[in-house]
N, CA, C and O atoms as a CHARMM CRD file, in Angstrom:
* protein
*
  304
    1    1 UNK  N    193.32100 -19.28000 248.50700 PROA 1      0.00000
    2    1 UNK  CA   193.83000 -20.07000 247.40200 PROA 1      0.00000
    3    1 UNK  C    195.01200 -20.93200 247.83600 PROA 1      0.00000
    4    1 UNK  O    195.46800 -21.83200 247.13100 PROA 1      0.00000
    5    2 UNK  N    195.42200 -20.64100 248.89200 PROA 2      0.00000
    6    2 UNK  CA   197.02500 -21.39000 249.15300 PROA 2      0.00000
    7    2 UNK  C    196.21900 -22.73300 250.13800 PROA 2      0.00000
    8    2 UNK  O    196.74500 -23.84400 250.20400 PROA 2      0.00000
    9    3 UNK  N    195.30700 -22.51000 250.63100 PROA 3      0.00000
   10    3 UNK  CA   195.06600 -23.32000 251.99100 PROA 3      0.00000
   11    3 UNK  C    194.12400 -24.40700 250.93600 PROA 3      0.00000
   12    3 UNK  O    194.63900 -25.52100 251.02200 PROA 3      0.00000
   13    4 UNK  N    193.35700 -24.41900 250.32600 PROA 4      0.00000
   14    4 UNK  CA   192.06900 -24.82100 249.77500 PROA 4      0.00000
   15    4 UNK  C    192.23500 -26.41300 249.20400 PROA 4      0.00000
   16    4 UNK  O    191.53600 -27.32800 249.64100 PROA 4      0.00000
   17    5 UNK  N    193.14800 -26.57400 248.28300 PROA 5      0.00000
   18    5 UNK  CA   193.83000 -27.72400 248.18700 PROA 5      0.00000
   19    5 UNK  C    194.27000 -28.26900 249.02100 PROA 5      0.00000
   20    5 UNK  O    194.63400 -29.37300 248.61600 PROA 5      0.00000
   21    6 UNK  N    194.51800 -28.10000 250.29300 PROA 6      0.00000
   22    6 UNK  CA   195.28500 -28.72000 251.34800 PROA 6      0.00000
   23    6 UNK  C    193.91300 -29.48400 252.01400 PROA 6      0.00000
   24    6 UNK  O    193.62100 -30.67700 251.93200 PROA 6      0.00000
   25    7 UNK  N    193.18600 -28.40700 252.69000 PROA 7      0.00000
   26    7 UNK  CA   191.88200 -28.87800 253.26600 PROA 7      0.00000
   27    7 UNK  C    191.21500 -29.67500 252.35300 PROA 7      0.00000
   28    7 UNK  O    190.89600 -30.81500 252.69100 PROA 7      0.00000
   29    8 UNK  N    190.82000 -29.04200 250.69000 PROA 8      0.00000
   30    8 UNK  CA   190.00300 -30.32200 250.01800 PROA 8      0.00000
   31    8 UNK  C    190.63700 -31.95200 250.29800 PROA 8      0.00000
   32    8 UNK  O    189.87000 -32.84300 250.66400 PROA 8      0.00000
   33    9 UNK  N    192.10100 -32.20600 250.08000 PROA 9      0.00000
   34    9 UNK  CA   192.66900 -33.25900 250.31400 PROA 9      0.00000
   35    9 UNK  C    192.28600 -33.58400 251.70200 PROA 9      0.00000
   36    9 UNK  O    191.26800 -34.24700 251.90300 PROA 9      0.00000
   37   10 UNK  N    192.90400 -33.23700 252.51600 PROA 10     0.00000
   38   10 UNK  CA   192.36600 -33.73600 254.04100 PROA 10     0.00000
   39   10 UNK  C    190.75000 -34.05400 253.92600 PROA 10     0.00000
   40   10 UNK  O    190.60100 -35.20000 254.34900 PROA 10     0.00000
   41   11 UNK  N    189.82700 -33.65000 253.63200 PROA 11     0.00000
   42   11 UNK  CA   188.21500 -34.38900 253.53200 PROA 11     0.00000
   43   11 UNK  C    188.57200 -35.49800 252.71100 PROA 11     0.00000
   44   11 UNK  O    188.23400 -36.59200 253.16400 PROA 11     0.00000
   45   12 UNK  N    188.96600 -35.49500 251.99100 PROA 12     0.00000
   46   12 UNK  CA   188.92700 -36.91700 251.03500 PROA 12     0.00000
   47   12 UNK  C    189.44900 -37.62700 251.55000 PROA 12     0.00000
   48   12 UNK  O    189.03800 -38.78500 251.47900 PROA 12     0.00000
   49   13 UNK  N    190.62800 -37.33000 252.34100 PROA 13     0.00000
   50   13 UNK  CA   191.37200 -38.70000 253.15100 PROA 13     0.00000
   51   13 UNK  C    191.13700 -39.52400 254.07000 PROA 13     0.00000
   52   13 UNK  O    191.40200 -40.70200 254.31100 PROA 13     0.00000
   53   14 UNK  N    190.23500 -38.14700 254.85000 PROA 14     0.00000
   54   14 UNK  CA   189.21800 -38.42800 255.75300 PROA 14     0.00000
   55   14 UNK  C    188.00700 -39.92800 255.60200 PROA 14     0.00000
   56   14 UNK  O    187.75300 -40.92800 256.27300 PROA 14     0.00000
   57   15 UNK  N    187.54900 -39.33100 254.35400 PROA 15     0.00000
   58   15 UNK  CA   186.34300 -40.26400 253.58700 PROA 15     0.00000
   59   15 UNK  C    187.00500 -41.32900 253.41600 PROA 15     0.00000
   60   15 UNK  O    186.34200 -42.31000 253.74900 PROA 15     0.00000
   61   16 UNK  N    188.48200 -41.68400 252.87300 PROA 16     0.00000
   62   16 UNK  CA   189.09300 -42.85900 252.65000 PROA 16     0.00000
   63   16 UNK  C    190.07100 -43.69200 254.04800 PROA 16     0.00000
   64   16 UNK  O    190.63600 -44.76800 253.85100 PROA 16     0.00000
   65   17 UNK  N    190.10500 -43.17600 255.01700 PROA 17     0.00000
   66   17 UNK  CA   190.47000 -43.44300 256.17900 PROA 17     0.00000
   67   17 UNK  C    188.84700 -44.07600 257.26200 PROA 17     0.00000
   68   17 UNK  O    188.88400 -44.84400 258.22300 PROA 17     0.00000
   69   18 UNK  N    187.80100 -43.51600 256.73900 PROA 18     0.00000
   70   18 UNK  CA   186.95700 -43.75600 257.23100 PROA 18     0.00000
   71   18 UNK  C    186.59000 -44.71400 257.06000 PROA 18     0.00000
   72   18 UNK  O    186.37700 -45.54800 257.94000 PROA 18     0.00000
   73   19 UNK  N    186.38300 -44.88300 255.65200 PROA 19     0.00000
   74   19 UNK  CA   186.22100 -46.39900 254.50000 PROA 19     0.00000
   75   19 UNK  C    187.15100 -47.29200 255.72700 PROA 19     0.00000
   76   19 UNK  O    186.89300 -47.83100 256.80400 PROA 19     0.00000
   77   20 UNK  N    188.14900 -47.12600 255.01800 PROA 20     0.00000
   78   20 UNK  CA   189.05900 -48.22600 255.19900 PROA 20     0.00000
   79   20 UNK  C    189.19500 -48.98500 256.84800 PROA 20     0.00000
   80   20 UNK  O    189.43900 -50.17300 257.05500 PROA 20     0.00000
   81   21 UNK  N    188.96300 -47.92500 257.87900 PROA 21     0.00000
   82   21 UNK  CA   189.01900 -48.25100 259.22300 PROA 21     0.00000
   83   21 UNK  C    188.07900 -48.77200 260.11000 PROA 21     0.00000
   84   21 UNK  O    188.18400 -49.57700 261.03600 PROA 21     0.00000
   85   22 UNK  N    186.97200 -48.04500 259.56100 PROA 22     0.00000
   86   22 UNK  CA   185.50600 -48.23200 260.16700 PROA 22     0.00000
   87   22 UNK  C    184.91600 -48.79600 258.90200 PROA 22     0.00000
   88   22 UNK  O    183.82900 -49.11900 259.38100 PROA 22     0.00000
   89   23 UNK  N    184.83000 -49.17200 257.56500 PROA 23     0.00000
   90   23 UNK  CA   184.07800 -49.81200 257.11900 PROA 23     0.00000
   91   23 UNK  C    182.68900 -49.00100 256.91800 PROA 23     0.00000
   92   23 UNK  O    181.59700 -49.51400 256.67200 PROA 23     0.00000
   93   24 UNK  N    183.01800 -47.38200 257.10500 PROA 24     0.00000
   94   24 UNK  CA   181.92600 -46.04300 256.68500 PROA 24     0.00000
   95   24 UNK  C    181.94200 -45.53000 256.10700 PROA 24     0.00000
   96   24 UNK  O    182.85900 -44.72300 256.25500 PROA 24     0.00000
   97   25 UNK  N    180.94500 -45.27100 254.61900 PROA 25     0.00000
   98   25 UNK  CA   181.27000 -44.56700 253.97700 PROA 25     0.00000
   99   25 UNK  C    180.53300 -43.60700 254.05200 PROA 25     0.00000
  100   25 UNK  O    179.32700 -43.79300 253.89100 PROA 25     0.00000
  101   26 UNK  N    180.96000 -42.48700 254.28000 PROA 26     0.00000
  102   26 UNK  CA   180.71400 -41.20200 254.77100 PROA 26     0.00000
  103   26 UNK  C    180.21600 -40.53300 253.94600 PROA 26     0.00000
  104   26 UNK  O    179.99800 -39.45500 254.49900 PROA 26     0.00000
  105   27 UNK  N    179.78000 -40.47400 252.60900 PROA 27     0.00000
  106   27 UNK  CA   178.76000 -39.50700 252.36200 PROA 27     0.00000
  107   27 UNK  C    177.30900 -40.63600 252.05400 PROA 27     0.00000
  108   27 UNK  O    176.58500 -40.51800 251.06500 PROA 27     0.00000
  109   28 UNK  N    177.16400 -41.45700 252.89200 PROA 28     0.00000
  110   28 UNK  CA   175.98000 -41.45300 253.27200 PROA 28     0.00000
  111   28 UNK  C    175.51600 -41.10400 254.55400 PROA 28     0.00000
  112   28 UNK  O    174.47300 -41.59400 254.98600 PROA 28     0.00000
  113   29 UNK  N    176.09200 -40.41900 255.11200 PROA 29     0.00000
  114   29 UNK  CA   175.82700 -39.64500 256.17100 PROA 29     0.00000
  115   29 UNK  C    176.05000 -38.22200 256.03000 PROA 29     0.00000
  116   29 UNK  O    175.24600 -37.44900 256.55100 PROA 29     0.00000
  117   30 UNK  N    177.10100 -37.76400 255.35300 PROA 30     0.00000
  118   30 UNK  CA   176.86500 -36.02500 254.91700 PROA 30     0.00000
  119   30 UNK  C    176.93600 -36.53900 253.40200 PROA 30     0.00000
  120   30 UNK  O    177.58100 -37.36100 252.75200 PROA 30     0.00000
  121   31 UNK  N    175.82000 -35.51300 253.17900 PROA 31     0.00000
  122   31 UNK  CA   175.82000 -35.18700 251.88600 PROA 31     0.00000
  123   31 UNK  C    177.48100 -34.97900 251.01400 PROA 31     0.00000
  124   31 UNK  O    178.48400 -34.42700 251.46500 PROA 31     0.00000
  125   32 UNK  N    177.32400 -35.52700 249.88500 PROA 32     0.00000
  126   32 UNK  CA   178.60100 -35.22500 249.21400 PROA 32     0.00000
  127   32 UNK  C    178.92800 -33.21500 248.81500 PROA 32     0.00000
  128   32 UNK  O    179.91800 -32.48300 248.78500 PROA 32     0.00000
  129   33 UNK  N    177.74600 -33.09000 248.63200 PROA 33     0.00000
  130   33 UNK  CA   177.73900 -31.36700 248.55400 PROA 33     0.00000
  131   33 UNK  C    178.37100 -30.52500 249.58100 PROA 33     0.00000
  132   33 UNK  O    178.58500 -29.31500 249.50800 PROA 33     0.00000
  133   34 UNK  N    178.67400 -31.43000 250.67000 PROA 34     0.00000
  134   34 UNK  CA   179.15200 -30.50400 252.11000 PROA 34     0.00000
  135   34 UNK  C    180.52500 -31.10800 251.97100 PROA 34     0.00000
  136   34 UNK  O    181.40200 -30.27900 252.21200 PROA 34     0.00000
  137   35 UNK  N    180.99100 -32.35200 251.64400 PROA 35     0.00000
  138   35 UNK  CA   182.08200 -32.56100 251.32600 PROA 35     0.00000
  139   35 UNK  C    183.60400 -31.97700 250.12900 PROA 35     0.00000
  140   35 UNK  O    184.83000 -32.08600 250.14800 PROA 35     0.00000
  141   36 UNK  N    182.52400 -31.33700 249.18800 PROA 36     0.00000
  142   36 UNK  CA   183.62500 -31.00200 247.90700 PROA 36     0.00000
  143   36 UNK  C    183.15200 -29.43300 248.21600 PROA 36     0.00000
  144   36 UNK  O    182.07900 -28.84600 248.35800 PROA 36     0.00000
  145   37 UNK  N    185.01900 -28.98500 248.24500 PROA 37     0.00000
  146   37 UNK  CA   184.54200 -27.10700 248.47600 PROA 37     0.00000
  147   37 UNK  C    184.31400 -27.24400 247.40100 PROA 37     0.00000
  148   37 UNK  O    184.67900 -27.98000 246.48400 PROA 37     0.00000
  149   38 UNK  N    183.28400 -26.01800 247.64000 PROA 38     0.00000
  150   38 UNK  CA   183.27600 -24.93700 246.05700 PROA 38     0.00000
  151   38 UNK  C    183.79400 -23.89300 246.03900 PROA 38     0.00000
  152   38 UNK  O    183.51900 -23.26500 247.06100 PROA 38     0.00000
  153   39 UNK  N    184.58700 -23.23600 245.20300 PROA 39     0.00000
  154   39 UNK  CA   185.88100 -22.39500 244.74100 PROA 39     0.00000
  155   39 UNK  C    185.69300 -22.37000 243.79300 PROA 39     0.00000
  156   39 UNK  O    185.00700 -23.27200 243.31100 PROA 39     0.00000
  157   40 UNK  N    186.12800 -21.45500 243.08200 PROA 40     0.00000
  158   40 UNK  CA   186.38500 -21.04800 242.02400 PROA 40     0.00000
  159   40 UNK  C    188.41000 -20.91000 242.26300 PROA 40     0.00000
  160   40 UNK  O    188.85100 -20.29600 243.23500 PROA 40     0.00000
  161   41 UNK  N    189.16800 -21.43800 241.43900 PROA 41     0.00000
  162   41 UNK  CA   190.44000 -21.89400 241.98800 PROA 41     0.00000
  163   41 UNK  C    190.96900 -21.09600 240.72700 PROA 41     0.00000
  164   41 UNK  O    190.44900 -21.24000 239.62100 PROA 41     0.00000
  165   42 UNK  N    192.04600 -20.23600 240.96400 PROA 42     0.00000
  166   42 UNK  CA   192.99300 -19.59400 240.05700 PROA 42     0.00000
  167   42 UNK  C    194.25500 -19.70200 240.83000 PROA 42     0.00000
  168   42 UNK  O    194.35900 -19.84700 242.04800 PROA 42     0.00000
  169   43 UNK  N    195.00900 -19.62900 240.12300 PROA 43     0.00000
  170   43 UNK  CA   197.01600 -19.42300 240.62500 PROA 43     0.00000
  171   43 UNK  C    196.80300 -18.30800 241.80600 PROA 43     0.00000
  172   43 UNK  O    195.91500 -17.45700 241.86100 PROA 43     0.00000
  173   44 UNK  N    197.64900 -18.49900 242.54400 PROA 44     0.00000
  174   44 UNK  CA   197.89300 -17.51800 243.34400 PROA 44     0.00000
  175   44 UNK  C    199.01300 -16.44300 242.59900 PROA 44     0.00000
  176   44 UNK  O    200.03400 -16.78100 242.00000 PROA 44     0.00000
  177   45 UNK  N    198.59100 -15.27500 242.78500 PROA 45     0.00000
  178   45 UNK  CA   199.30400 -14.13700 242.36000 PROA 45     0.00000
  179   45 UNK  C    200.30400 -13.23000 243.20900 PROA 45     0.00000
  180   45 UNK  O    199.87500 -12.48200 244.08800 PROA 45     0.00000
  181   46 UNK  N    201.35600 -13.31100 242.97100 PROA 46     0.00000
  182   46 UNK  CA   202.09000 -12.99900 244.12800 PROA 46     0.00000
  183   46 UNK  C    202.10400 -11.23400 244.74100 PROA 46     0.00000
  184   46 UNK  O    202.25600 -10.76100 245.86800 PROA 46     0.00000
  185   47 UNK  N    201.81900 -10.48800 243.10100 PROA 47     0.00000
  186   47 UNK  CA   201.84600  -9.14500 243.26200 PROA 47     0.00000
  187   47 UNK  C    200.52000  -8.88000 243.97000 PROA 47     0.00000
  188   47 UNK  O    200.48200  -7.93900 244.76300 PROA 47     0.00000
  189   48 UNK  N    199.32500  -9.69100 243.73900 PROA 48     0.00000
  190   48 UNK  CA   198.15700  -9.30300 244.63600 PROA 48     0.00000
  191   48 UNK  C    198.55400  -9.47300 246.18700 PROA 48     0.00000
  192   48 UNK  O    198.66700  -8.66800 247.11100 PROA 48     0.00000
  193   49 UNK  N    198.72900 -10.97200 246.06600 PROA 49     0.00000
  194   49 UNK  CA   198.84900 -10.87200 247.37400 PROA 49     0.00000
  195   49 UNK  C    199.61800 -10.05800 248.04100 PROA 49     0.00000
  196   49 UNK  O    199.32600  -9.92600 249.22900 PROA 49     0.00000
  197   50 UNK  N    201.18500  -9.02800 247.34700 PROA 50     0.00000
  198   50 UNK  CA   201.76500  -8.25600 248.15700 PROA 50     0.00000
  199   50 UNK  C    200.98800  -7.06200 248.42400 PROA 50     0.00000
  200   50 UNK  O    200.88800  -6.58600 249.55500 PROA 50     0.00000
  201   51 UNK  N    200.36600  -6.51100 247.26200 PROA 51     0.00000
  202   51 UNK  CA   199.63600  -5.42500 247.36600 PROA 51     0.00000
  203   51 UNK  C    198.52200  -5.59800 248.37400 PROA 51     0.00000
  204   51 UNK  O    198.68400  -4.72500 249.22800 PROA 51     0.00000
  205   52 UNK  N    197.59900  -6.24200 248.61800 PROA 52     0.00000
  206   52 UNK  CA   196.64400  -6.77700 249.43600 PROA 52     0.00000
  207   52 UNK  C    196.90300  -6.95000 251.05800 PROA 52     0.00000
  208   52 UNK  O    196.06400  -6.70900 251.92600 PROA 52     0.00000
  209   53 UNK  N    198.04800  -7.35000 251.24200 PROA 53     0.00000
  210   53 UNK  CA   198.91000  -8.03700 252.61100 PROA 53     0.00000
  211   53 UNK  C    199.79000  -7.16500 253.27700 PROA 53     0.00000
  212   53 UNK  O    200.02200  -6.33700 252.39600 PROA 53     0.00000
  213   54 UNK  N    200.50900  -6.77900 254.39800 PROA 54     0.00000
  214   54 UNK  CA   201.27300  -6.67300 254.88200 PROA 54     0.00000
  215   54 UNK  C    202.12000  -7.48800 254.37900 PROA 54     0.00000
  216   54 UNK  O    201.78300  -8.45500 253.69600 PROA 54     0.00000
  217   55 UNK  N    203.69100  -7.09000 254.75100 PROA 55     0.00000
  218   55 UNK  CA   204.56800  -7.73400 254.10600 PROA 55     0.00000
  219   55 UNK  C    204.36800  -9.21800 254.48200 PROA 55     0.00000
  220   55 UNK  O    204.07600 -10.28500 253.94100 PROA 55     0.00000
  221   56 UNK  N    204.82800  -8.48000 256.28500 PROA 56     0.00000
  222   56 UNK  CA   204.91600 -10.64400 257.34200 PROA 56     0.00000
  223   56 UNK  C    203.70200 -11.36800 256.55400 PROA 56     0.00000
  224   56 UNK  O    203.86800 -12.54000 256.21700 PROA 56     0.00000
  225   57 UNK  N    202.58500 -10.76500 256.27200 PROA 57     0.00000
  226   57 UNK  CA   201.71600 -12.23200 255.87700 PROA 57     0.00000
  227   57 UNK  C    202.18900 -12.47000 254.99500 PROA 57     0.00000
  228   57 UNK  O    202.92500 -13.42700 254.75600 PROA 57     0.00000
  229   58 UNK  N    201.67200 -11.18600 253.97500 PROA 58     0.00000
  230   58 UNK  CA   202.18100 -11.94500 252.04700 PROA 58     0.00000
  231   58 UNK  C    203.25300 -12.86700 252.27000 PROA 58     0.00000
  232   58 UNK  O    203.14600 -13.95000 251.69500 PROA 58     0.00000
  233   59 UNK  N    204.18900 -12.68600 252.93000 PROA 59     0.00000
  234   59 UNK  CA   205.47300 -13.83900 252.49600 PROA 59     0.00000
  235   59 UNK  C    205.18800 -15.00700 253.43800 PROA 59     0.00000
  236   59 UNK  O    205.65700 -16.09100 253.09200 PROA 59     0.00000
  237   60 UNK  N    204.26400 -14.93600 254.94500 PROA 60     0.00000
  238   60 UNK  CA   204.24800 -16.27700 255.18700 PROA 60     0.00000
  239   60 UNK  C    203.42300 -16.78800 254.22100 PROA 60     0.00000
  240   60 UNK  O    203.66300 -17.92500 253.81700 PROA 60     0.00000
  241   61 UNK  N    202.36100 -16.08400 253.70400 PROA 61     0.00000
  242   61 UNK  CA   200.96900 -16.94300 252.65500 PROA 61     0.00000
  243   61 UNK  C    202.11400 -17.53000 251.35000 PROA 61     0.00000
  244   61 UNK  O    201.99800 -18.67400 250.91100 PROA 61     0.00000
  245   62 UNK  N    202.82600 -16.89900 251.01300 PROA 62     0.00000
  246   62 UNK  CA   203.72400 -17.02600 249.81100 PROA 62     0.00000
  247   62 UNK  C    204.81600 -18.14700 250.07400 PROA 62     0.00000
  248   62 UNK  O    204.96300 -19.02400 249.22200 PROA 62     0.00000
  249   63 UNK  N    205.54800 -18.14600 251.16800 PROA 63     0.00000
  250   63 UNK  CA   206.18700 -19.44200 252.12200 PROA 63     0.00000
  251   63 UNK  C    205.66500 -20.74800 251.63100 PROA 63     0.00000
  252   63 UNK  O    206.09200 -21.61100 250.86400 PROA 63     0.00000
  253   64 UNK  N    204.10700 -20.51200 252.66800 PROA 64     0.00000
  254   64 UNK  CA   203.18700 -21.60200 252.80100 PROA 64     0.00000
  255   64 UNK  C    202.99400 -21.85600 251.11400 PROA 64     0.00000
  256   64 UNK  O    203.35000 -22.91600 250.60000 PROA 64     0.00000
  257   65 UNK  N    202.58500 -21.11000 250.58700 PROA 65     0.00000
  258   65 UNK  CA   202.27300 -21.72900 249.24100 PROA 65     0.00000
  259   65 UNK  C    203.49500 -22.92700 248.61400 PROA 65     0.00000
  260   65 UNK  O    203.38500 -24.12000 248.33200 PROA 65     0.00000
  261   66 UNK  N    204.30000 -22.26400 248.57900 PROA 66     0.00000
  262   66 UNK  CA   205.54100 -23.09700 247.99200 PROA 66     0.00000
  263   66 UNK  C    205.74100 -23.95000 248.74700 PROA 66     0.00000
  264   66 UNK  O    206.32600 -24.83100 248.11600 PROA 66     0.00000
  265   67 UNK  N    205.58900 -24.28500 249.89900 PROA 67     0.00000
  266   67 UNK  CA   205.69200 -25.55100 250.83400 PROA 67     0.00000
  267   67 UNK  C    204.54000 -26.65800 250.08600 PROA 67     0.00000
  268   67 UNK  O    204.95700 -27.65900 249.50200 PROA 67     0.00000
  269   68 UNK  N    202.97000 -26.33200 250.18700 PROA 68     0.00000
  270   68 UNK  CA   202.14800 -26.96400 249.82100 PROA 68     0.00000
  271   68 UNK  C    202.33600 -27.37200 248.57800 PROA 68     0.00000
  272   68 UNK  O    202.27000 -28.58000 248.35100 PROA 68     0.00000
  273   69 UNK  N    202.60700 -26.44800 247.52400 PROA 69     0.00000
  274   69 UNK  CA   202.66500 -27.03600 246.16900 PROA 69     0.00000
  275   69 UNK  C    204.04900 -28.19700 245.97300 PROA 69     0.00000
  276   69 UNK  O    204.15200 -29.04300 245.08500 PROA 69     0.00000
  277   70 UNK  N    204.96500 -27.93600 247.02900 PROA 70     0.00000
  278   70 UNK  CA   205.98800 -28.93800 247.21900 PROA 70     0.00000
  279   70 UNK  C    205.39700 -29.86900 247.54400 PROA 70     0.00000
  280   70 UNK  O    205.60200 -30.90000 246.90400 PROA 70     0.00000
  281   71 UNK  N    204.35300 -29.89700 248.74800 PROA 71     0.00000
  282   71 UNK  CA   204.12900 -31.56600 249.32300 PROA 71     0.00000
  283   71 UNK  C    203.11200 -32.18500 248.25500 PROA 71     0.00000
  284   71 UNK  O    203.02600 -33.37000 247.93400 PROA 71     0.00000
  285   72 UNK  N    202.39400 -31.14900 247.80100 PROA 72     0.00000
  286   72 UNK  CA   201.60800 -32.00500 246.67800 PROA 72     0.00000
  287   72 UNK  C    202.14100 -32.61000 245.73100 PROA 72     0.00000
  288   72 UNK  O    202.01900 -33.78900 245.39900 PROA 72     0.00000
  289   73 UNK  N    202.63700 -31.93500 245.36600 PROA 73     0.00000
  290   73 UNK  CA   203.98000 -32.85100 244.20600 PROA 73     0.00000
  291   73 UNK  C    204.31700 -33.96200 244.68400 PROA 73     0.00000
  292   73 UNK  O    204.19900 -34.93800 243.94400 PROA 73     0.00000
  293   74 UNK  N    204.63600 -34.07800 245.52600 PROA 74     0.00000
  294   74 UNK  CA   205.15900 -35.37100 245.95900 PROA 74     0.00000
  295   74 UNK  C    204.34700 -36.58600 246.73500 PROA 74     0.00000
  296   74 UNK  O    204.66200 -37.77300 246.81700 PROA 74     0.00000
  297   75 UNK  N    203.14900 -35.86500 247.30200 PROA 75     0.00000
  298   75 UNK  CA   201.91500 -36.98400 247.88000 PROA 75     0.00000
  299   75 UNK  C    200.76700 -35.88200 247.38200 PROA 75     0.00000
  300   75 UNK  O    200.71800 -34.78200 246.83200 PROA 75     0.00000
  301   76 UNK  N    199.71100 -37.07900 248.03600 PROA 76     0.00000
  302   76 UNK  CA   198.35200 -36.25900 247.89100 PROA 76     0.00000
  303   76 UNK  C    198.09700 -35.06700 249.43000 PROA 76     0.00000
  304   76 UNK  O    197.09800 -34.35000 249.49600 PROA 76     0.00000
């Protein structure tokens, strides 16, 4: 859940960097179905993830989260 938004953005930018540079638009070559994850997307929960995790991850996954939801806020 922390990573998923990050990667969906990076494919799309991809597709629009592609456009724009090469003049390709890329889902006529992959299917758009291989392009958009599918997820089912809920909040990240912090008590799962502690319970679930070792500490070092839960708090880097928990770190990382608050980093990402920072850069999204502010770009795509």
């Amino acid at each position: 859940m922390v990573y998923v938004p990050l990667f969906q953005s990076c494919v799309f930018n991809f597709i629009e960097k592609m456009q724009d540079f090469h003049d390709k638009d890329m889902t006529e070559i992959i299917p758009q179905n291989f392009l958009t994850l599918a997820v089912s997307m809920k909040s990240l929960n912090i008590q799962e993830v502690r319970a679930k995790y070792p500490d070092e991850i839960a708090n880097k996954l928990i770190g990382n989260n608050k980093i990402i939801t920072e850069m999204t806020n502010k770009n795509n």
